[in-house]
VOVEXNU-766489 format. One line per field, with one value per residue (C-alpha): residue in three letters; x, y, z. Coordinates in Angstrom, 1 decimal. Each point is the difference from the previous one (the first is absolute). Layout:
BEGIN
resn = (Ala  ...) $
xx = (X  ...) $
yy = (Y  ...) $
zz = (Z  ...) $
***
This chain:
BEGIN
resn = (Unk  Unk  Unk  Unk  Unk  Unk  Unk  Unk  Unk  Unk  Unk  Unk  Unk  Unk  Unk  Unk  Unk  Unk  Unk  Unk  Unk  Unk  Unk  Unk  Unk  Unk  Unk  Unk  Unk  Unk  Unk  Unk  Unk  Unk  Unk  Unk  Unk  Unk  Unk  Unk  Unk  Unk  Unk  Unk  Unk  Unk  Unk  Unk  Unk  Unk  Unk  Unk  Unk  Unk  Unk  Unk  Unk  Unk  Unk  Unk  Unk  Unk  Unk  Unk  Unk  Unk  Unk  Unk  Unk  Unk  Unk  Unk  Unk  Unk  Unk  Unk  Unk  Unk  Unk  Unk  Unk  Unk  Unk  Unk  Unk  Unk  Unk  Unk  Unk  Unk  Unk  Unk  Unk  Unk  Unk  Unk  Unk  Unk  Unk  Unk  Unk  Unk  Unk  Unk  Unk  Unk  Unk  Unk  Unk  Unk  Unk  Unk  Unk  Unk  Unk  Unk  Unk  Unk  Unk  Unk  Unk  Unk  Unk  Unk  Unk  Unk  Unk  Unk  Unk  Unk  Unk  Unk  Unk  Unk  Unk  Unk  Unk  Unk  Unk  Unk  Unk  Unk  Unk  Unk  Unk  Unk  Unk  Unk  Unk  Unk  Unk  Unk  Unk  Unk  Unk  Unk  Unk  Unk  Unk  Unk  Unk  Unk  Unk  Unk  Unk  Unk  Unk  Unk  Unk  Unk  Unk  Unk  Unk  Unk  Unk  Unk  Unk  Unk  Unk  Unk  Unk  Unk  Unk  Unk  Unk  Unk  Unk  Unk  Unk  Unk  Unk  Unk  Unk  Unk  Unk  Unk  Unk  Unk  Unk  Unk  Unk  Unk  Unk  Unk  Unk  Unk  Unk  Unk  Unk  Unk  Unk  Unk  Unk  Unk  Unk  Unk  Unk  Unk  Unk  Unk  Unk  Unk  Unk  Unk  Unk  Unk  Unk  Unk  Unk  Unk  Unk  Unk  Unk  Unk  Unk  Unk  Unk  Unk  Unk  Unk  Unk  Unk  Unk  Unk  Unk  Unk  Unk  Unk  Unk  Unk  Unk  Unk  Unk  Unk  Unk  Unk  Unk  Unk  Unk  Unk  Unk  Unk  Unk  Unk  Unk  Unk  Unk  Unk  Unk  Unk  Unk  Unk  Unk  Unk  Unk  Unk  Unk  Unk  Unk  Unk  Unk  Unk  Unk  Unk  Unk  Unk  Unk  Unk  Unk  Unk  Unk  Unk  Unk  Unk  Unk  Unk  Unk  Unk  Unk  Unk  Unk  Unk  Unk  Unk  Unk  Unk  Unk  Unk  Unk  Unk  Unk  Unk  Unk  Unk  Unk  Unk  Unk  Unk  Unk  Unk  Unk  Unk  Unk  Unk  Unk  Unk  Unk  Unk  Unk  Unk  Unk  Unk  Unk  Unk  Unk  Unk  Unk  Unk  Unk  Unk  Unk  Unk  Unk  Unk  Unk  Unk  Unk  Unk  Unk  Unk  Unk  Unk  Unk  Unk  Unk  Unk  Unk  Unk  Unk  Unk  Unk  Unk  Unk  Unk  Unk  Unk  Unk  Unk  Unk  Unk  Unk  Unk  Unk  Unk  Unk  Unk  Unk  Unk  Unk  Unk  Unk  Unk  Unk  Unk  Unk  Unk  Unk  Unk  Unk  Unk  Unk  Unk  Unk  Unk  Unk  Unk  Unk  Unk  Unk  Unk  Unk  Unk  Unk  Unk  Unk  Unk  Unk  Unk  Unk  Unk  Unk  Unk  Unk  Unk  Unk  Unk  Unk  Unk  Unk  Unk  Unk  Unk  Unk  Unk  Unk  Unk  Unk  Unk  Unk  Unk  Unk  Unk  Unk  Unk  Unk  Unk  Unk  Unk  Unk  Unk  Unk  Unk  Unk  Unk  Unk  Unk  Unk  Unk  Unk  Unk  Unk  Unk  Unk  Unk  Unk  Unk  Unk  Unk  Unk  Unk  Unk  Unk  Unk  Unk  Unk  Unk  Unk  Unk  Unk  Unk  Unk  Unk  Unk  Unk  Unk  Unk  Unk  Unk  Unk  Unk  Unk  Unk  Unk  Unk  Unk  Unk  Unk  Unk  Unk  Unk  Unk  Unk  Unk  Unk  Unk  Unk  Unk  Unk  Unk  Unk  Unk  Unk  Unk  Unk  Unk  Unk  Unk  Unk  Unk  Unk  Unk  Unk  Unk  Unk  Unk  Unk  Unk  Unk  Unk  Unk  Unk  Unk  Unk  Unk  Unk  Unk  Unk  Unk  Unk  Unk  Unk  Unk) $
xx = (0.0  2.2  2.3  -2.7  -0.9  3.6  0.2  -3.1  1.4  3.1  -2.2  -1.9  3.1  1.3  -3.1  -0.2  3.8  1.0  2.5  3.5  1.4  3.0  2.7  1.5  4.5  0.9  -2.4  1.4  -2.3  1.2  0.8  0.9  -3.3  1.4  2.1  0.6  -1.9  1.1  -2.4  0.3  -2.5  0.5  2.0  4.2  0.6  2.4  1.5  2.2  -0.3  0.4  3.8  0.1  1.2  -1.3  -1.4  0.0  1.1  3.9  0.5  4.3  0.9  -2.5  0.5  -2.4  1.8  1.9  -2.0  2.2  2.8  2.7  -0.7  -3.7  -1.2  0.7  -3.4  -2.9  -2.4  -0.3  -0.7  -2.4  -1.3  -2.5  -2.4  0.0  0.4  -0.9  3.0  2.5  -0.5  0.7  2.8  2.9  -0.5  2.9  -1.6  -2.8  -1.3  -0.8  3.0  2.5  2.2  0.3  3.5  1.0  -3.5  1.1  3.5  -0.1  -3.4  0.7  -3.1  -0.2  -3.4  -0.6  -2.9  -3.2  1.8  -3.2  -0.2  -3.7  -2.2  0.4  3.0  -0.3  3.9  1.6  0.9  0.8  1.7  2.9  0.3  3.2  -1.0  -3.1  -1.2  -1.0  0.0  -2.7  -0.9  -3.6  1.2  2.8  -3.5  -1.7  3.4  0.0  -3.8  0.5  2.8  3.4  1.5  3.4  1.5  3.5  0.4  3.1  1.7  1.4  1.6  2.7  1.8  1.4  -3.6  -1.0  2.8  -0.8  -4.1  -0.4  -3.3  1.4  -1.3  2.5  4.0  1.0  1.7  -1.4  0.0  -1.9  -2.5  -0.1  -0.4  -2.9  -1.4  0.2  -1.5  -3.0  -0.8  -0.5  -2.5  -1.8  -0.3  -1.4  -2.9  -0.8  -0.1  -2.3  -2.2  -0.8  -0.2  3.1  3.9  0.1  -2.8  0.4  0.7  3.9  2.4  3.5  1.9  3.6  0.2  -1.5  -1.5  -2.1  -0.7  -1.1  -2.6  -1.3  -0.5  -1.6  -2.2  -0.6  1.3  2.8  3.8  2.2  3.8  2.2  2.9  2.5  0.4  3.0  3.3  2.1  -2.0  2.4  1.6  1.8  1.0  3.1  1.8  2.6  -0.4  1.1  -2.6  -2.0  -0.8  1.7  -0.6  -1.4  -2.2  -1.5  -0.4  -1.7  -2.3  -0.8  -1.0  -1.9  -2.2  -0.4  -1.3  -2.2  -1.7  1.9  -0.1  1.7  2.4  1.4  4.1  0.0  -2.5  0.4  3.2  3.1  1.5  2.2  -2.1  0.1  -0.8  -3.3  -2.0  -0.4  -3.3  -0.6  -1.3  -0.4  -0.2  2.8  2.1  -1.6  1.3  3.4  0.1  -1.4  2.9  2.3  -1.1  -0.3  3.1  2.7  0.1  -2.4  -1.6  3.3  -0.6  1.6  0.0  -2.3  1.9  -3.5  -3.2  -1.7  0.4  -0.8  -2.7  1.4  0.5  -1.7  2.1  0.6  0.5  -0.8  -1.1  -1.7  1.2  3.4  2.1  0.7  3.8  -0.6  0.0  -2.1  1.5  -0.6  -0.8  1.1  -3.2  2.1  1.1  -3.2  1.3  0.4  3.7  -0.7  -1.1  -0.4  2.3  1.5  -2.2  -2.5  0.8  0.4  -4.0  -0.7  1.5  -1.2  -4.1  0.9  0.7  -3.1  -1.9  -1.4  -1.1  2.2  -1.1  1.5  -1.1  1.5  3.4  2.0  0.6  3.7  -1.5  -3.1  2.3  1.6  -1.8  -1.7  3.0  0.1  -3.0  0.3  3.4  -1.9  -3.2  -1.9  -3.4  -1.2  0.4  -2.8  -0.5  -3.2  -0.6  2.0  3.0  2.1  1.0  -2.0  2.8  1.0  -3.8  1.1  3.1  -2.7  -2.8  3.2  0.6  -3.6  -0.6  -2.6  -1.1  -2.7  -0.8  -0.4  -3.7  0.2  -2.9  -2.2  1.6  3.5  -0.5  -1.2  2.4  2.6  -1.4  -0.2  3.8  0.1  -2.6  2.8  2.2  -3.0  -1.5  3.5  0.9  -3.9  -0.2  -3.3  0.4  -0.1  0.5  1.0  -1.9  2.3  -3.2  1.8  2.9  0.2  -0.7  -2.5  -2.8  -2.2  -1.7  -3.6  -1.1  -3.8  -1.9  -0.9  -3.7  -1.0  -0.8  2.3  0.7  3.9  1.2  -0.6  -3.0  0.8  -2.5  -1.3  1.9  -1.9  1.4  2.0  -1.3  1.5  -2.0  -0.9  1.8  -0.4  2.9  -0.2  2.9  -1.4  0.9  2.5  2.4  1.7  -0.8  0.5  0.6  -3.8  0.1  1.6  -2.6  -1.3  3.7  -0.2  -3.5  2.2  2.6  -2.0  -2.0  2.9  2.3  -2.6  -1.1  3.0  2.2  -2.3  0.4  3.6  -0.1  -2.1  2.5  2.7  -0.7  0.9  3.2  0.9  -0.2  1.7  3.0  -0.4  -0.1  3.4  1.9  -1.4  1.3  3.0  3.0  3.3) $
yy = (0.0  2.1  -0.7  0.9  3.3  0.9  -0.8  2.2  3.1  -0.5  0.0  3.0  1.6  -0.6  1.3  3.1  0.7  1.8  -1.5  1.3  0.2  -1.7  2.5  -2.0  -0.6  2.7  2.7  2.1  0.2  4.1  2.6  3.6  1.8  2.0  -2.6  -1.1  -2.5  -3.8  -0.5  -4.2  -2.0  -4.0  -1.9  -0.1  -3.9  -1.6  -3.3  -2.3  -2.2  -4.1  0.3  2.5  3.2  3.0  3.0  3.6  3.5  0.6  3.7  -0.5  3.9  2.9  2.5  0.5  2.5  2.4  3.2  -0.8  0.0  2.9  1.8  -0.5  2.8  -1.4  -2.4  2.1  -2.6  -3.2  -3.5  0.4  2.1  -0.5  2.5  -1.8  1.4  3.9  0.1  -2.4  1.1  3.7  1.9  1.7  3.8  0.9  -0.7  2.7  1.7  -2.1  -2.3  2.0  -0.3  -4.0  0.6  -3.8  -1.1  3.2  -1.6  -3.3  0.1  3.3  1.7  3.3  0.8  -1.3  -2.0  0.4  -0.7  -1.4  -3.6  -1.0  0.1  1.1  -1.8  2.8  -0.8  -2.7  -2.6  -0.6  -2.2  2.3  1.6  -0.4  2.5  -1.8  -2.9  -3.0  -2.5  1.1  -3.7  -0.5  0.7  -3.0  -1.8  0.0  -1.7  -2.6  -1.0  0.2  -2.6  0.9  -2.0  1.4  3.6  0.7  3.5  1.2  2.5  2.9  3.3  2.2  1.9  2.5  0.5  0.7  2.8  1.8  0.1  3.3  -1.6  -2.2  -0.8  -2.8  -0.8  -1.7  -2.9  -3.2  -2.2  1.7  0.7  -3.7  -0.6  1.9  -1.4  -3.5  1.3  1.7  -3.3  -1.7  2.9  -0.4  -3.9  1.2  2.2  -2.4  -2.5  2.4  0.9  -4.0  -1.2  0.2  -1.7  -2.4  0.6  2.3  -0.8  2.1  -2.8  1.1  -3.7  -0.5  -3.5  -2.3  -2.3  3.2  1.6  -3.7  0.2  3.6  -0.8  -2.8  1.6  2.4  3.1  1.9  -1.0  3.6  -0.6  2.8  1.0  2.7  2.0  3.0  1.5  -0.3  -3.5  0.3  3.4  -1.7  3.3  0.2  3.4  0.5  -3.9  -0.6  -2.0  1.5  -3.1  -3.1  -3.8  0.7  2.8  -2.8  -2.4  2.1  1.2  -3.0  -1.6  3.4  -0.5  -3.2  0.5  2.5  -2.8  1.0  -2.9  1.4  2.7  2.0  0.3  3.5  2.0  3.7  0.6  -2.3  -0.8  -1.5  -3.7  0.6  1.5  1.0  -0.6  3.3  2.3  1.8  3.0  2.7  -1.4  -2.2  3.5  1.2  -3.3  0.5  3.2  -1.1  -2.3  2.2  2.4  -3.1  -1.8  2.2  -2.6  -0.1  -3.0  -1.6  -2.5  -2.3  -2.8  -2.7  -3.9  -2.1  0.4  2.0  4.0  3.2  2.2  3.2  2.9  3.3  3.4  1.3  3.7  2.7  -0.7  2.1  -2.2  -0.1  3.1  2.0  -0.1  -4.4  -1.4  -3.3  -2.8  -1.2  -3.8  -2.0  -2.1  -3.0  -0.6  -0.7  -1.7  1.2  -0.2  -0.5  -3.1  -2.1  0.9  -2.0  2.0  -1.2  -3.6  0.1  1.4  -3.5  -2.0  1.7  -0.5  -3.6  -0.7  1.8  -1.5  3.1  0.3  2.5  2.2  0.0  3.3  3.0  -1.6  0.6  -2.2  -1.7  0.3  -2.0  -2.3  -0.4  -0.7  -2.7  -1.5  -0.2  -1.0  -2.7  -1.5  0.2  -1.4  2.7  0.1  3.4  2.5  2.5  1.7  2.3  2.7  -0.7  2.0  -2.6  -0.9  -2.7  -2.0  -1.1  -1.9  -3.0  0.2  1.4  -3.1  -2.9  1.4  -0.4  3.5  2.1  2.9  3.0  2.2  3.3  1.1  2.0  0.9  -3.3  -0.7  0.2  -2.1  -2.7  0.5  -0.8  -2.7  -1.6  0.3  -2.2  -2.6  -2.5  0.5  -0.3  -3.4  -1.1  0.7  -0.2  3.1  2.7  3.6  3.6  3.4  2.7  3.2  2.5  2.0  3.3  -1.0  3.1  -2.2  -0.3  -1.9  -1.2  2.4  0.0  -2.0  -1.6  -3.2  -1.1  -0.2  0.1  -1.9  -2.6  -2.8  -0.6  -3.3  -2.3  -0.4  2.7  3.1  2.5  2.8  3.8  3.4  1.0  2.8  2.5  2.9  1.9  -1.5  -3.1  -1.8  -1.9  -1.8  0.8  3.5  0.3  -2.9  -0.7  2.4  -1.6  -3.6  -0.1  -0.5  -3.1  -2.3  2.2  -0.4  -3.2  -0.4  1.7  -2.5  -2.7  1.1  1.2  -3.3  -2.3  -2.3  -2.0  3.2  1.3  -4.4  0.8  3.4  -2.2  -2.8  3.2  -0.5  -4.1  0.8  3.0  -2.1  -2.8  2.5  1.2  -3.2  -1.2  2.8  -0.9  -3.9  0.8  -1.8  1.7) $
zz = (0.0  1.0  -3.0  -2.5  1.7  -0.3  -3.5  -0.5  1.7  -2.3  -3.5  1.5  0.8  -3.9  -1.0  1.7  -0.7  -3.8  -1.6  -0.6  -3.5  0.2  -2.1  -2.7  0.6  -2.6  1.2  2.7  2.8  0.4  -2.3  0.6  -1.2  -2.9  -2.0  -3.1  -1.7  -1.1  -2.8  -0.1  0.7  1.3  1.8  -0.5  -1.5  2.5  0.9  -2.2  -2.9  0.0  0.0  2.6  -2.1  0.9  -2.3  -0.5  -1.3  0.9  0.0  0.4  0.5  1.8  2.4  2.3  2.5  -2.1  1.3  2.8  -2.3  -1.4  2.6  0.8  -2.5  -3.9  0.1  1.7  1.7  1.8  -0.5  3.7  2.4  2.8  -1.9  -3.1  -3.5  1.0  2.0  -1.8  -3.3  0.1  -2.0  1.0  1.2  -2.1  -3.4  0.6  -1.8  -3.4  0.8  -1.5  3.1  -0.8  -1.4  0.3  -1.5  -2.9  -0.8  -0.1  -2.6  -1.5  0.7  0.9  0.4  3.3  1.0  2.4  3.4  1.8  0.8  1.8  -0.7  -4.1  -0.5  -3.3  -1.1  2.2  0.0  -3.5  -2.1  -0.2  3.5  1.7  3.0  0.9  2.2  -2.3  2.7  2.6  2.2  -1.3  -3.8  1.2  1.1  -2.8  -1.7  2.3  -0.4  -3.7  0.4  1.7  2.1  0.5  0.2  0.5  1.3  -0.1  2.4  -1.8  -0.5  -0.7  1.5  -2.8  -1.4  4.1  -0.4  -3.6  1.1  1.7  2.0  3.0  3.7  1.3  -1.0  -3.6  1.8  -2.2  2.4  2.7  -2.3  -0.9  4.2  0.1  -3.3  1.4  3.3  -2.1  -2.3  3.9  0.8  -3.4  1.0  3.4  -1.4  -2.8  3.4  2.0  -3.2  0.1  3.3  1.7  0.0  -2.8  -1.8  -2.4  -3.9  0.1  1.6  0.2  -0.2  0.6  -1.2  -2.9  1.7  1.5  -3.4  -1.1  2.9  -0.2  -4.3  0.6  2.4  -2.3  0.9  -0.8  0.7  0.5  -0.3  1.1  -2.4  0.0  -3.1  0.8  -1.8  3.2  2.2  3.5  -1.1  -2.6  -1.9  -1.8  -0.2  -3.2  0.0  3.7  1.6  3.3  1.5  1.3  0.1  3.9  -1.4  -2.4  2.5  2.8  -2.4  -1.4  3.2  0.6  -2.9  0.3  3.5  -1.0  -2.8  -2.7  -2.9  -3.2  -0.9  -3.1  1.2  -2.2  -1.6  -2.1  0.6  0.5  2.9  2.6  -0.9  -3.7  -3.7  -0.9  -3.4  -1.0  -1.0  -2.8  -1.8  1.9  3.4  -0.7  -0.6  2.8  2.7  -2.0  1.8  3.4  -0.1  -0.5  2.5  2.7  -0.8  -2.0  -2.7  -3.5  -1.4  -2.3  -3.1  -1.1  -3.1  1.2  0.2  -0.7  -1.3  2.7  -0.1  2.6  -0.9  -2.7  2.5  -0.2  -0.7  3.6  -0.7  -0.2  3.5  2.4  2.7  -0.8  -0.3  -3.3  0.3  0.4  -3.6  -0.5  -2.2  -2.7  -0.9  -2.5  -1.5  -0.8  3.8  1.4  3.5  3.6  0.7  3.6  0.8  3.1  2.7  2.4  2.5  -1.7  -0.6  3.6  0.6  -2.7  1.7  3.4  -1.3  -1.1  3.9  0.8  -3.0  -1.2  -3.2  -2.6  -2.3  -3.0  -1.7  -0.5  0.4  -2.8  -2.3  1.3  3.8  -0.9  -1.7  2.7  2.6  -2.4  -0.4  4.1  -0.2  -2.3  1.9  3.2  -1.8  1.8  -1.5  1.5  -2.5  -1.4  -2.8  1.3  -2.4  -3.6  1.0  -1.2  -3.0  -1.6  -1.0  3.7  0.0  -0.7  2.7  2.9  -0.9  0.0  3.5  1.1  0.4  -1.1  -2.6  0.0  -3.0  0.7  -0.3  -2.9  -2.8  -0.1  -4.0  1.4  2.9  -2.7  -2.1  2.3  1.7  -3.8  -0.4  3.5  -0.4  -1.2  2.7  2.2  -0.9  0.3  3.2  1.0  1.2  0.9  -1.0  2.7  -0.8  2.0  0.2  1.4  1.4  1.9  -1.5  -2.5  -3.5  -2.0  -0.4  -2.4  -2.3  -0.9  -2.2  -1.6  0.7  3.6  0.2  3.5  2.4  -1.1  2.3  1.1  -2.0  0.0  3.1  2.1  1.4  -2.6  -0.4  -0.4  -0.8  3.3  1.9  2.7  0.5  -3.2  -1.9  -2.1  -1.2  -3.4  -1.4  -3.5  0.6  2.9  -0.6  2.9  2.4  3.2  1.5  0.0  -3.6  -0.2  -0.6  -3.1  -1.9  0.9  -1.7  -3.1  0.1  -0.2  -3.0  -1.8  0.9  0.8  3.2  0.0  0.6  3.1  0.6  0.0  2.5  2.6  0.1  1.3  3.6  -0.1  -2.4  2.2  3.6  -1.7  -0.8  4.0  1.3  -2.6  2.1  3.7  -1.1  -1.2  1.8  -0.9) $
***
C-alpha cells in the first residue's frame, strides 16, 4: 500500500513539474548578450571510423593572439572579451577619423584612403579579405570553423621586435619573447571563457592539448584540438649583430624548456630576418625590399645571394631602397637574379636548437628557412629518422615535398584564392597517395597576408561535406558576411572557402583536407616515439 501511494505521489510530482530542455554539447549554455552570431545549424560529426582514424579540417598556421603582439597596437581588437563582440571588436583610436591614421594597414596594402574605423555593430570596412590591421580571428568566428569541420588549429606565438620599434603606436616593450609569454598565457584565458560559456572546466569545444594522444581524444570527441607554436625572428633572443650570434647554447636550452612548459608543441628556428639559428627564405616585392631593410636596421647585415647547389631556390628579393626606414646616406644592394640562394644557412646555433627539439620531440617547422637551412635540418632529420617536420603554410619550396613525407612529416598549403589552393594541391596528389597522406592549410589569420579574394558560386545554406551541419551567411551585428562577396574575411569564413574548394576540386579533395587531422597526429605522435 504504502509502495503504491508512493509511486503515485512520484507521477504527480512528474506531472506537475515542466520539463527542462536539455541544451544540446555544442550549444553554450551562456553568451555575452551582444555577440556575434554562428550561423550553423546541427550537430559537429565526431568519433572515429572502423580503423580508428580520426577526421577533420587541419588549419597548420593562425594567429590567434597577435593584438598582443609588436607592441600590442599593430592588430586593433581581440579574439574575447567578457562583453562580447561590442567590446572586443572595436578599432584602434589612432585610425580616427576615416582610418587614415592606420599607417601599417596603409603600407603594407597601399591604400591611402583610409577606411570606416568602426567595428560593431556595422562592421562597414573590417574585417576584410585584405586587412592586415584588423582582428580576423574573434573566438565565435573560430566557432563557427570548428562546427563546420576543424578539428585542429595550430596558433602560433609571434612577433617582432624590429616591426614593435618602427610602429609609432606601442603600450608594452618589443621583447619577442615576452610577448609570446603573454600570448600563451591569453590562449589559456580564451580556453577558460569558452569553458565558462559552456558549463565550466573541461567542457568547452577550445582544448589546448600538449600531447597526441590528447588531440586524438578532443578530435574524436569532436571538438577542437589547439597546438601552440612559436613563430618569431629572434625565438630565445637569438639575434645576430654583424653576424655575431646574441644567444648561446644555454640560452637555447632554457628557453626551450620554457616553452615547452608553457605547452609549446612546434617552432619556426627563424622567421623575417636571419639570425643567430639561421638563413631566411626571403620576401619579395615591395615588402620583401621593405624586410631587407628591417634587417639591416636590426642586425647590421643585408639579405646576401648566392648561386643555389640543388634544385630548390630563395624567393627573388625586393629593391630595398630608397627607404624611409633606412637612412639616405645607407645604399641598398643590388641582387643578382641568377643567385637566387640564402648564403646563410643553418648555423651550428642552430643545429644545436635541432637537435635540442629532437630531445624534446617537438615538432619543427620548416618554413621560412632558407633554402640550405631547411636542407639541413632535413638532412638531420633524415640521419636521426626524426619524423617531425612541418611544412604549415607553403613557405617552402615545393621541391623538398618529397624529403618532408619520406620522413613522416607533414605539409599545409597556404589558404590562398579557392583556384590556387586547388591547383596546388593537384601538383601534390601523387606524392600524397604515395606516402598516404591527408591535406591542411594554414590560414595565417592576423598574420598580416592575405587571404582569399571574392569570388562566385556558393549558394547558401550549404551543408559542410560531406554530412556535417548546414552552414548560413555569418552574422555579427549589422553586418552580413558572404564569402561570395567578401572572400576570406575572417576565420569565420572558413567553412564557405571550403564549400569553394570542393566545388572547384571536387569531394575527394575536401575527402583529402578531413583526413589532415589523422596525417597530422600521426606526424606528432612519429616525434613523441622517437628513440634517438
Amino acid at each position: 500500500m504504502l509502495l503504491r501511494l508512493a509511486l503515485a505521489v512520484s507521477l504527480l510530482l512528474t506531472a506537475l513539474t515542466p520539463a527542462v530542455a536539455t541544451t544540446p554539447w555544442w550549444e553554450p549554455v551562456a553568451r555575452p548578450a551582444q555577440d556575434s552570431q554562428i550561423n550553423v545549424t546541427g550537430e559537429p560529426f565526431r568519433g572515429t571510423d572502423g580503423q580508428g582514424r580520426v577526421r577533420g579540417l587541419v588549419d597548420a598556421h593562425n594567429h590567434l593572439m597577435t593584438n598582443e603582439a609588436f607592441g600590442g597596437r599593430l592588430i586593433c581588437g581581440a579574439p574575447f572579451a567578457e562583453g562580447g563582440a561590442p567590446e572586443a571588436l572595436r578599432d584602434c583610436p589612432e585610425h580616427h577619423p576615416a582610418g587614415l591614421g592606420a599607417i601599417f594597414e596603409a603600407l603594407v596594402t597601399s591604400d591611402f584612403d583610409g577606411h570606416d574605423p568602426v567595428g560593431w555593430p556595422t562592421f562597414r570596412d573590417w574585417p576584410s579579405s585584405t586587412t592586415v590591421s584588423h582582428q580576423q580571428n574573434y573566438y565565435a568566428w573560430l566557432e563557427r570553423a570548428w562546427r563546420g569541420g576543424q578539428r585542429i588549429l595550430v596558433t602560433d606565438l609571434t612577433s617582432n621586435a624590429e616591426l614593435c620599434v618602427i610602429y609609432p603606436f606601442k603600450d608594452r616593450p618589443c621583447d619577442e619573447m615576452a610577448s609570446v609569454r603573454l600570448q600563451a598565457h591569453r590562449t589559456y584565458q580564451l580556453q577558460d571563457y569558452v569553458d565558462r560559456m559552456f558549463g565550466g572546466p573541461g567542457k568547452g569545444w577550445f582544448r589546448i592539448v600538449t600531447s597526441s594522444e590528447q588531440a586524438r581524444s578532443v578530435v574524436a570527441s569532436g571538438k577542437l584540438a589547439v597546438v601552440l607554436g612559436i613563430e618569431t625572428s629572434e625565438l630565445f633572443g637569438c639575434r645576430q649583430l654583424l653576424d655575431l650570434p646574441l644567444c648561446s647554447r644555454a640560452d637555447i636550452d632554457r628557453g626551450l624548456d620554457e616553452v615547452y612548459a608553457l605547452g609549446v608543441r612546434s617552432a619556426f628556428l627563424c622567421h623575417k630576418f636571419d639570425n643567430a639559428l639561421c638563413g631566411v627564405r626571403f620576401d619579395s616585392g615591395v615588402q620583401g625590399g621593405v624586410l631587407n631593410a628591417g634587417q639591416f636596421l636590426r642586425t647590421g647585415t643585408w639579405w646576401q645571394t648566392e648561386q643555389c647547389r640543388g634544385p630548390q631556390q630563395d624567393n627573388p628579393i625586393g629593391f630595398a631602397g630608397p627607404n624611409a626606414l633606412i637612412p639616405a646616406t645607407v645604399v641598398a644592394p643590388s641582387y643578382d637574379p641568377a643567385k637566387r640562394c640564402n648564403v646563410r644557412g643553418l648555423t651550428a646555433l642552430g643545429e644545436y636548437a635541432v637537435q635540442g627539439m629532437m630531445r624534446r620531440h617537438m615538432m619543427i617547422e620548416i618554413d621560412h628557412m632558407s633554402v640550405k637551412a631547411a636542407g639541413r635540418t632535413l638532412d638531420l632529420a633524415s640521419a636521426a629518422r626524426y619524423p617531425g617536420i612541418l611544412s604549415s603554410h607553403s613557405w617552402m619550396d615545393a621541391q623538398w615535398t618529397e624529403k618532408v613525407y619520406a620522413l613522416g612529416g607533414f605539409i599545409a598549403g597556404y589558404e590562398n584564392d579557392a583556384d590556387g589552393y586547388v591547383a596546388q594541391a593537384a601538383s601534390t596528389e601523387a606524392l600524397r597517395r604515395k606516402y598516404d597522406v591527408g591535406l591542411g592549410f594554414g590560414s595565417d589569420y592576423n598574420g598580416v597576408g592575405s587571404h582569399p579574394a571574392p569570388r562566385t558560386g556558393v549558394t547558401y545554406p550549404f551543408r559542410s561535406y560531406p554530412d556535417g551541419p548546414l552552414v548560413d551567411r555569418q552574422r555579427t551585428g549589422e553586418r552580413v558576411w558572404d564569402v561570395n562577396t567578401d572572400g576570406g574575411a575572417h576565420i569565420g569564413l572558413l567553412p564557405d572557402w571550403v564549400e569553394q574548394v570542393r566545388q572547384i576540386g571536387g569531394d575527394q579533395l575536401v575527402t583529402d583536407m578531413l583526413s589532415g587531422a589523422e596525417s597530422y597526429l600521426r606526424t606528432w605522435s612519429g616525434a613523441q616515439r622517437w628513440n634517438p
